[in-house]
ZANU-815603 format. One record per residue (C-alpha): z, y, x; residue in three letters; residue number from 1. Coordinates in pm, whole numbers, always signed. Example, Ala and Ser with C-alpha at 12.3 -4.5 7.8 and 13.67 -1.06 7.14 Angstrom:
% residues 2
<pt Z="+780" Y="-450" X="+1230" aa="ALA" i="1"/>
<pt Z="+714" Y="-106" X="+1367" aa="SER" i="2"/>
***
This chain:
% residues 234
<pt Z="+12006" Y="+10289" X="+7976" aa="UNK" i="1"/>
<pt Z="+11972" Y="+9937" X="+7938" aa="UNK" i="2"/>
<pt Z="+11955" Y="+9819" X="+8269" aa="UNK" i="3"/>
<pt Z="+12244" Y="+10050" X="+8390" aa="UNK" i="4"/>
<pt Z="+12497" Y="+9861" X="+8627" aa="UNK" i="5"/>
<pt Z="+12863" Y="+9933" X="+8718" aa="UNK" i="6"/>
<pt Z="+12856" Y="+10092" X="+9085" aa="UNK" i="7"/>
<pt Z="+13095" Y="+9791" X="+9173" aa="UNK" i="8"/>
<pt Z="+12926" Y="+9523" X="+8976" aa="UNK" i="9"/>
<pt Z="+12613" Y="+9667" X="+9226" aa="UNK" i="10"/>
<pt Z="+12839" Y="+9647" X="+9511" aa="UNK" i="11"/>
<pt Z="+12932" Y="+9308" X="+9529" aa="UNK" i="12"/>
<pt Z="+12606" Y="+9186" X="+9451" aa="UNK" i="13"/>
<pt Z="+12515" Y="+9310" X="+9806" aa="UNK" i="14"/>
<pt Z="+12862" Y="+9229" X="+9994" aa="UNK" i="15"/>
<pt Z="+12927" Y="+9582" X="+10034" aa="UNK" i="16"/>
<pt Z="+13200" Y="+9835" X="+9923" aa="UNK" i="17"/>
<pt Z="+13173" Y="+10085" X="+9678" aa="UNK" i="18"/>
<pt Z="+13189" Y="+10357" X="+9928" aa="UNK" i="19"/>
<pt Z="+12897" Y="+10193" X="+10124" aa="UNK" i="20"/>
<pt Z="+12671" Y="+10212" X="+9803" aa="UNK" i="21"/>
<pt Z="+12752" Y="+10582" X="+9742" aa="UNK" i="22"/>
<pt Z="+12686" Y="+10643" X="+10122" aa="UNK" i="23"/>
<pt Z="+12313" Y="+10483" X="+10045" aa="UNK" i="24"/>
<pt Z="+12260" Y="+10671" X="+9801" aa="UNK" i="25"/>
<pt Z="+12360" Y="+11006" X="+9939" aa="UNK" i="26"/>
<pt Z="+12168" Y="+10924" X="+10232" aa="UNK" i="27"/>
<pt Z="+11807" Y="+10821" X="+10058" aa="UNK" i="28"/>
<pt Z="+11831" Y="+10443" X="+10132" aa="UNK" i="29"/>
<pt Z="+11812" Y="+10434" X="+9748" aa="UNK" i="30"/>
<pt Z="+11615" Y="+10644" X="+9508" aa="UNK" i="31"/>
<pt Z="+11809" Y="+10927" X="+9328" aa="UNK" i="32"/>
<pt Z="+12056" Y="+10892" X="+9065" aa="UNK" i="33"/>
<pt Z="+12168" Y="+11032" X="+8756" aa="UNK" i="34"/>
<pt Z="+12530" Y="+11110" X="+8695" aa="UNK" i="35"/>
<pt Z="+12701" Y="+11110" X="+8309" aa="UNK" i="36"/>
<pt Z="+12797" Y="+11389" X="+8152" aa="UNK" i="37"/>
<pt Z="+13116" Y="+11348" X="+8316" aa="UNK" i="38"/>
<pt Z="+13024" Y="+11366" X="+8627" aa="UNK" i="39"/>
<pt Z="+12955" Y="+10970" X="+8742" aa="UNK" i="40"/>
<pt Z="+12642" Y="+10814" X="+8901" aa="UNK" i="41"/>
<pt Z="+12433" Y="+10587" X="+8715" aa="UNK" i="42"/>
<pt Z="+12304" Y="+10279" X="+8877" aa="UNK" i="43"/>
<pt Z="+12037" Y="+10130" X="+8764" aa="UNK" i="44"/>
<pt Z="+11778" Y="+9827" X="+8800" aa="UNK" i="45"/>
<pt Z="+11563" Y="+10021" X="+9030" aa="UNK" i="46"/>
<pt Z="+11862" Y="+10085" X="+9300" aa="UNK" i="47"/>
<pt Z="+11916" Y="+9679" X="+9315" aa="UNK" i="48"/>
<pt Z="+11573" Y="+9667" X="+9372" aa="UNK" i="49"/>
<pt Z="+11597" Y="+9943" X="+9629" aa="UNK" i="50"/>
<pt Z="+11873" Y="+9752" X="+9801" aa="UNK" i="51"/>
<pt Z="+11722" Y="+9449" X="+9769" aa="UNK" i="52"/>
<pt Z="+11449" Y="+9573" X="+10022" aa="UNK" i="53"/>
<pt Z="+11662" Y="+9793" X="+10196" aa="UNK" i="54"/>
<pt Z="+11845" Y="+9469" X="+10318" aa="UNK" i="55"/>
<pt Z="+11510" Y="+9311" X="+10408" aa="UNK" i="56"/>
<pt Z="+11403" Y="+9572" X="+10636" aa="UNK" i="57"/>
<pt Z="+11779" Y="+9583" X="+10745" aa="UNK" i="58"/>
<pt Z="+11720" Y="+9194" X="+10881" aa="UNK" i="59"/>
<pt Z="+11398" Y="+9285" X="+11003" aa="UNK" i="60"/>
<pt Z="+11447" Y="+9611" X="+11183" aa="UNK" i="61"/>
<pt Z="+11804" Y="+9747" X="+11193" aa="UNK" i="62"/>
<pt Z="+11990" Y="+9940" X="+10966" aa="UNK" i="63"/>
<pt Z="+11873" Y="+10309" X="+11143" aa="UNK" i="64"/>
<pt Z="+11511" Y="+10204" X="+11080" aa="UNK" i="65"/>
<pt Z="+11552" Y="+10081" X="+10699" aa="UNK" i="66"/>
<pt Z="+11740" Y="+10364" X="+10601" aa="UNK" i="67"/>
<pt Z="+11447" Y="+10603" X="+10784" aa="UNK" i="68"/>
<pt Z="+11218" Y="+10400" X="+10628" aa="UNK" i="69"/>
<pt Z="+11353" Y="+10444" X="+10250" aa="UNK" i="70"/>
<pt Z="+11482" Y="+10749" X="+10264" aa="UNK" i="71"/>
<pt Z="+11090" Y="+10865" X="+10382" aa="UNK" i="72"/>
<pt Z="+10988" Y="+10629" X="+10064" aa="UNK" i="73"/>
<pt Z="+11208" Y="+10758" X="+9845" aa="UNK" i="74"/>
<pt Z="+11096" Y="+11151" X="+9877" aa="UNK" i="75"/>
<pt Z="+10688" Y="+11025" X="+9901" aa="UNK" i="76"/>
<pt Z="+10673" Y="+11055" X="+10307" aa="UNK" i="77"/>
<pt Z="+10487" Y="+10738" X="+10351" aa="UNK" i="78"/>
<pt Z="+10315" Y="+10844" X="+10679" aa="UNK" i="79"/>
<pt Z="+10692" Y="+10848" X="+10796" aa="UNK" i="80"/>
<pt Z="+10790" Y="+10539" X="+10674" aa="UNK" i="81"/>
<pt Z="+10534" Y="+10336" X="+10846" aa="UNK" i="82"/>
<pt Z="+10568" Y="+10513" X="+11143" aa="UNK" i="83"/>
<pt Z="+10908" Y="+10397" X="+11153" aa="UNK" i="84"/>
<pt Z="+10760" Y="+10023" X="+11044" aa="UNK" i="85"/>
<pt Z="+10466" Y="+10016" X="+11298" aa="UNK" i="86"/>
<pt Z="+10727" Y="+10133" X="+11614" aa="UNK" i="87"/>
<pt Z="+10966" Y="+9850" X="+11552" aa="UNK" i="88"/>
<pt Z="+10622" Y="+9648" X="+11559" aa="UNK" i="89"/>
<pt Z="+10529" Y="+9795" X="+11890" aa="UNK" i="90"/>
<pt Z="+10894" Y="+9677" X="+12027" aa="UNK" i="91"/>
<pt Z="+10810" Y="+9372" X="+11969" aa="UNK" i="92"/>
<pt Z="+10478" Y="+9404" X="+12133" aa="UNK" i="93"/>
<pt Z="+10633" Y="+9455" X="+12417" aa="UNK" i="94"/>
<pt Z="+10897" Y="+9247" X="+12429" aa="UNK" i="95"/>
<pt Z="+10667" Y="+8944" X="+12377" aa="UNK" i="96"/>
<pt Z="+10468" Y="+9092" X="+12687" aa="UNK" i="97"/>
<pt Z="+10764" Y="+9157" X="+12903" aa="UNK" i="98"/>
<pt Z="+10912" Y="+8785" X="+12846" aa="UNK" i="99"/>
<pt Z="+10533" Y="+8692" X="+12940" aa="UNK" i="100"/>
<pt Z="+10549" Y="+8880" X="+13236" aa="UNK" i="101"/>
<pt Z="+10904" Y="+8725" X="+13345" aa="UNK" i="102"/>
<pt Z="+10756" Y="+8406" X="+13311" aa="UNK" i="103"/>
<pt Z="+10446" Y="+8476" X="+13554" aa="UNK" i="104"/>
<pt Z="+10736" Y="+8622" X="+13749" aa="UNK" i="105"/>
<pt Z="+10989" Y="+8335" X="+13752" aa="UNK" i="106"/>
<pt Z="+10612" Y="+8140" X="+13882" aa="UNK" i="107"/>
<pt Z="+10530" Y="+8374" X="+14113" aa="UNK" i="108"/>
<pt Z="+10917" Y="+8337" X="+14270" aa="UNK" i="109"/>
<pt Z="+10904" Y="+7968" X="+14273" aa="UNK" i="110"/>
<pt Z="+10553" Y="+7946" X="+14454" aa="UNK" i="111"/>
<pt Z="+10759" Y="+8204" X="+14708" aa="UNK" i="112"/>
<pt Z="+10463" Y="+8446" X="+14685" aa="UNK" i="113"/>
<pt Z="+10546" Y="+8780" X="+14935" aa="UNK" i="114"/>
<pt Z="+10337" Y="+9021" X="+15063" aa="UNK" i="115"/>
<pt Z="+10368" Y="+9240" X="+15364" aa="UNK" i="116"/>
<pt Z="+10622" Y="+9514" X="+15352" aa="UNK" i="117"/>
<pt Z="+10332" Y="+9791" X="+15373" aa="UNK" i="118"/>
<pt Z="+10244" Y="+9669" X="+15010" aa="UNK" i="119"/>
<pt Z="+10581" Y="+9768" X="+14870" aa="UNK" i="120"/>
<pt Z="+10707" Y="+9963" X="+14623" aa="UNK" i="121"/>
<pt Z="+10951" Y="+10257" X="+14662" aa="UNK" i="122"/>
<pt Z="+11232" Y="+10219" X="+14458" aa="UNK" i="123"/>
<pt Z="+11152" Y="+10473" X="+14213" aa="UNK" i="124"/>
<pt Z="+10789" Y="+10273" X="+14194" aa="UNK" i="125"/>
<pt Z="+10973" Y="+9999" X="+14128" aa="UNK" i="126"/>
<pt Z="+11244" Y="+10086" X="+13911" aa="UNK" i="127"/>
<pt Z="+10958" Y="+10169" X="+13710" aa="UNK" i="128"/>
<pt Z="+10742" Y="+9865" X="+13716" aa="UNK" i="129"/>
<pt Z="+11093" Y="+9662" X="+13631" aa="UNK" i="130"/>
<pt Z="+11166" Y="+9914" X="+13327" aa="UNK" i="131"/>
<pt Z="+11480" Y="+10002" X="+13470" aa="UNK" i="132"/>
<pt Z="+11643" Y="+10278" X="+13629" aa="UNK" i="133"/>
<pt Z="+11696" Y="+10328" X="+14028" aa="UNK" i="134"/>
<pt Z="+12044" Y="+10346" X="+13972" aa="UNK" i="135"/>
<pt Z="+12025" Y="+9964" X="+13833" aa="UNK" i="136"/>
<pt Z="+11805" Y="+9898" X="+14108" aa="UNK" i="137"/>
<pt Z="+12106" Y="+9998" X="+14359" aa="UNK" i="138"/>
<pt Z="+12408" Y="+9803" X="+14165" aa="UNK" i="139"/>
<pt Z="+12144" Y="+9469" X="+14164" aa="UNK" i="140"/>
<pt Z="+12104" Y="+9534" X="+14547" aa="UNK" i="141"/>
<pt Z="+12468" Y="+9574" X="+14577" aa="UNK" i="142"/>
<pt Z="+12531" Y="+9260" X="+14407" aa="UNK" i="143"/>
<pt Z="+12320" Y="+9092" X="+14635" aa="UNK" i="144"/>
<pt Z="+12055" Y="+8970" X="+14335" aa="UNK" i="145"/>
<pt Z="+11783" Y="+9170" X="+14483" aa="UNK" i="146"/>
<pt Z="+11688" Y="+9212" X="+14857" aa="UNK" i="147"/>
<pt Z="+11420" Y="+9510" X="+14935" aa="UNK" i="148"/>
<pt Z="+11333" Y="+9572" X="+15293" aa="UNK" i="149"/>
<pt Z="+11343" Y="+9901" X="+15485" aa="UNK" i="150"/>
<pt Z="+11061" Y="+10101" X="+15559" aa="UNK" i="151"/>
<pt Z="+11132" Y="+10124" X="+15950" aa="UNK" i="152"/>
<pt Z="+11010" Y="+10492" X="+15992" aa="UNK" i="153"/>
<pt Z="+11192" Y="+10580" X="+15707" aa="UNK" i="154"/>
<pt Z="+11435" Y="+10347" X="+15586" aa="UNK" i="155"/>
<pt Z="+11357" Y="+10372" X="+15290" aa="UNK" i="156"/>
<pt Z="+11376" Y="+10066" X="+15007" aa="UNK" i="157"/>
<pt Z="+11039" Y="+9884" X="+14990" aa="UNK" i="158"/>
<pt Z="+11031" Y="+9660" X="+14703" aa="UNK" i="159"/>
<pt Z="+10722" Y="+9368" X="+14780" aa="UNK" i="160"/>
<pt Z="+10571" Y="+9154" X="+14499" aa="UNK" i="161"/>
<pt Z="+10812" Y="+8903" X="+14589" aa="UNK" i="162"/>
<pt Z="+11123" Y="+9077" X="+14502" aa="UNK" i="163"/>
<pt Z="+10976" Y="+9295" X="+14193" aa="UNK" i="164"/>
<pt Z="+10924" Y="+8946" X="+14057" aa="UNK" i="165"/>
<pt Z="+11276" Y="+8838" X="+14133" aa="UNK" i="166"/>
<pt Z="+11394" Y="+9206" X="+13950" aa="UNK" i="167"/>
<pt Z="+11167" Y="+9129" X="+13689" aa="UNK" i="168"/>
<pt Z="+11415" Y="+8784" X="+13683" aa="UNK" i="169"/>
<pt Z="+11734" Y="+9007" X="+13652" aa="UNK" i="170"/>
<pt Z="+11623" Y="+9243" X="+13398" aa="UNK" i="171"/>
<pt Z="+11551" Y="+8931" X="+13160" aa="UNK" i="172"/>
<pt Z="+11885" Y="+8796" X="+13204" aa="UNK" i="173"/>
<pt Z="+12104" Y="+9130" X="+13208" aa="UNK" i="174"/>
<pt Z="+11909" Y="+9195" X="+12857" aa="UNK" i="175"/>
<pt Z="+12068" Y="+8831" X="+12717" aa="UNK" i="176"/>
<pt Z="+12378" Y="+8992" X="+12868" aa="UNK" i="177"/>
<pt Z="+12430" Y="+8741" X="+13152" aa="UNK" i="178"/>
<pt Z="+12711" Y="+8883" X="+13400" aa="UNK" i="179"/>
<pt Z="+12596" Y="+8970" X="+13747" aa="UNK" i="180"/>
<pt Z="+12821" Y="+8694" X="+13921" aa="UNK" i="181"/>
<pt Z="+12633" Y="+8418" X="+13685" aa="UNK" i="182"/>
<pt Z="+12287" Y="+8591" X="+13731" aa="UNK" i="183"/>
<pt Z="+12375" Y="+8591" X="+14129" aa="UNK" i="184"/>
<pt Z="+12386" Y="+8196" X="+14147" aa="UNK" i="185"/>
<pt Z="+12093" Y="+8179" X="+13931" aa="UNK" i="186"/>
<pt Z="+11897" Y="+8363" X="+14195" aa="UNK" i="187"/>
<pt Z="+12099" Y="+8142" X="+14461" aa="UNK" i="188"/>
<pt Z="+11951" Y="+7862" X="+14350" aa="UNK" i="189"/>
<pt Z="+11591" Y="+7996" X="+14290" aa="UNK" i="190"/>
<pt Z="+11616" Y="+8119" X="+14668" aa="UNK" i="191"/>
<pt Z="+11725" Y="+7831" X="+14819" aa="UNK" i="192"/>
<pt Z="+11426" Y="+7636" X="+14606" aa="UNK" i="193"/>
<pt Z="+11600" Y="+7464" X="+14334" aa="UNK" i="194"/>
<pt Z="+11534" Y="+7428" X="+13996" aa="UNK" i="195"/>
<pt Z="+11442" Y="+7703" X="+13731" aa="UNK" i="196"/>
<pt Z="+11624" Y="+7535" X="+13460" aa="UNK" i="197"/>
<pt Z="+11861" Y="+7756" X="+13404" aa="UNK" i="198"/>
<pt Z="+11588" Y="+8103" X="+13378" aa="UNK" i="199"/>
<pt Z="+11347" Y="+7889" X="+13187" aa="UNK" i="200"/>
<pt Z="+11615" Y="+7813" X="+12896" aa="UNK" i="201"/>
<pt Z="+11693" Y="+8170" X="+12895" aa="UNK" i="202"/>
<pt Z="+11326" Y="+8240" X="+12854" aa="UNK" i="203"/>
<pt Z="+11301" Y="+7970" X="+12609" aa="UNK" i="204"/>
<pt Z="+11604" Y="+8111" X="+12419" aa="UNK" i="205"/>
<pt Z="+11442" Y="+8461" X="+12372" aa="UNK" i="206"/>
<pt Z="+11100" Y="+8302" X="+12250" aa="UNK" i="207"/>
<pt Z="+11251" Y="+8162" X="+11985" aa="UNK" i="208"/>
<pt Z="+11449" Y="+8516" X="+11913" aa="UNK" i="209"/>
<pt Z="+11095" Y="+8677" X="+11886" aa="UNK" i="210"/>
<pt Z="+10991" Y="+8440" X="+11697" aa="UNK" i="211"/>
<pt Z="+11279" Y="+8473" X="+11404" aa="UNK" i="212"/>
<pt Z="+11232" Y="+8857" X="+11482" aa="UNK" i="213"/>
<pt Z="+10906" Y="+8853" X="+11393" aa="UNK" i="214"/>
<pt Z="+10905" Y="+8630" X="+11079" aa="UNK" i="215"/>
<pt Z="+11218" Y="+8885" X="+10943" aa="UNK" i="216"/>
<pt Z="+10981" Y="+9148" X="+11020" aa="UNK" i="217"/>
<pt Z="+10664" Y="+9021" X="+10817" aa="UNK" i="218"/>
<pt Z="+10927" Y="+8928" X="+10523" aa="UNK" i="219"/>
<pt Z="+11024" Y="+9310" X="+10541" aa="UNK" i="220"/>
<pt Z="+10720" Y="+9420" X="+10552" aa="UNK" i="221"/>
<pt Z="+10646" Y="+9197" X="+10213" aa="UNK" i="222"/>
<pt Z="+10931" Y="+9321" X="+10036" aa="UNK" i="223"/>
<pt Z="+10847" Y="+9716" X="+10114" aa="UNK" i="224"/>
<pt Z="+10448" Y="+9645" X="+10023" aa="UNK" i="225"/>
<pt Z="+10630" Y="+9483" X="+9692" aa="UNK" i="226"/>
<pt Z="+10855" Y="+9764" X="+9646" aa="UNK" i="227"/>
<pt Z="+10546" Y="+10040" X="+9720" aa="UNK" i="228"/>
<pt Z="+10366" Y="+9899" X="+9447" aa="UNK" i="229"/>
<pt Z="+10619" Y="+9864" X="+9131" aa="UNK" i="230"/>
<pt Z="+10722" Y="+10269" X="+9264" aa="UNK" i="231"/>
<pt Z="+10290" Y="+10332" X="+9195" aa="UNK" i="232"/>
<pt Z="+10252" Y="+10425" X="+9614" aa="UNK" i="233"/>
<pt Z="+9982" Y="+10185" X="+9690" aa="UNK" i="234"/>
***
């Protein structure tokens, strides 16, 4: 009993409450613990080592994953726990392709590229292709930020290459939470051929936010291979 620690000696240590550390320890996020005779929990070494990389993956991944991820460590469930690890890779995957796919869009708008209407997309199609839903689609078009044509037969929404690209535009700034009014001149000026300053900072902006994201994630991923190996799992 050594290395025992008060619970709120263990607390501050991490810049959380009391209450907080109990909840992570009901809850998996650290490995079980003993209680006294009368009744108290024991803390130990191993839970501020348990927190220690529960914060990592925290930085790297979000608080739902970490605790998934511990909790599945803590009760031998590896195959769970890098699951959980190797989808929050994946996001990023994607994410770093999307932003790569904006910027061939944001090209792609500026070289005013448009096929045909008979080589659109329906709006479901391209709700789709966007990642959105059709519903978003409809608010953008209401707004003015995207402009699809009408099937003449039908009248139905056609969606060409040209505007995809420009929804492709929209979803990149609604995700850095850009209002639609500031989003609207944005497009304004793209339309009317000016400059892409203002899309290409955005996109520069979000690079870098991968980037951090991804260095967090490798430092998580070092502290759990750490933290695998002192509990014998590797």
């Amino acid at each position: 009993m050594g290395d025992r620690l008060k619970a709120a000696d263990l607390a501050r240590s991490a810049g959380i409450s009391v209450q907080q550390l109990r909840t992570y320890a009901d809850t998996g996020l650290l490995p079980p613990v003993g209680r006294t005779t009368a009744g108290y929990r024991v803390f130990t070494r191993a839970h501020a080592d348990a927190l220690a990389v529960a914060r990592e993956l925290a930085a790297g991944h979000g608080w739902a994953t970490a605790r998934t991820v511990m909790a599945a460590v803590h009760t031998g469930d590896l195959e769970t726990a890098l699951a959980a690890l190797d989808a929050g890779h994946a996001r990023l995957d994607r994410e770093r392709a999307e932003l790569a796919a904006v910027r061939e869009a944001l090209g792609a708008v500026l070289k005013g590229r448009a096929p045909s209407a008979r080589h659109g997309l329906r709006i479901g199609e391209a709700a789709r292709t966007v990642g959105v839903k059709p519903p978003v689609l409809r608010l953008w078009e209401a707004h003015g930020l995207v402009r699809p044509l009408r099937e003449p037969s039908t009248g139905y929404r056609l969606y060409d290459r040209s505007e995809l690209h420009i929804a492709q535009v929209v979803a990149l700034l609604r995700k850095g939470r850009h209002p639609l009014a500031a989003i609207g001149a944005v497009l304004r000026e793209l339309r009317a051929g000016g400059g892409p300053d203002r899309v290409l900072a955005e996109l520069d902006a979000r690079a870098r936010d991968l980037h951090r994201s991804s260095l967090r994630r490798l430092g998580a991923s070092a502290a759990l291979h750490g933290y695998l190996g002192r509990l014998g799992h590797r």
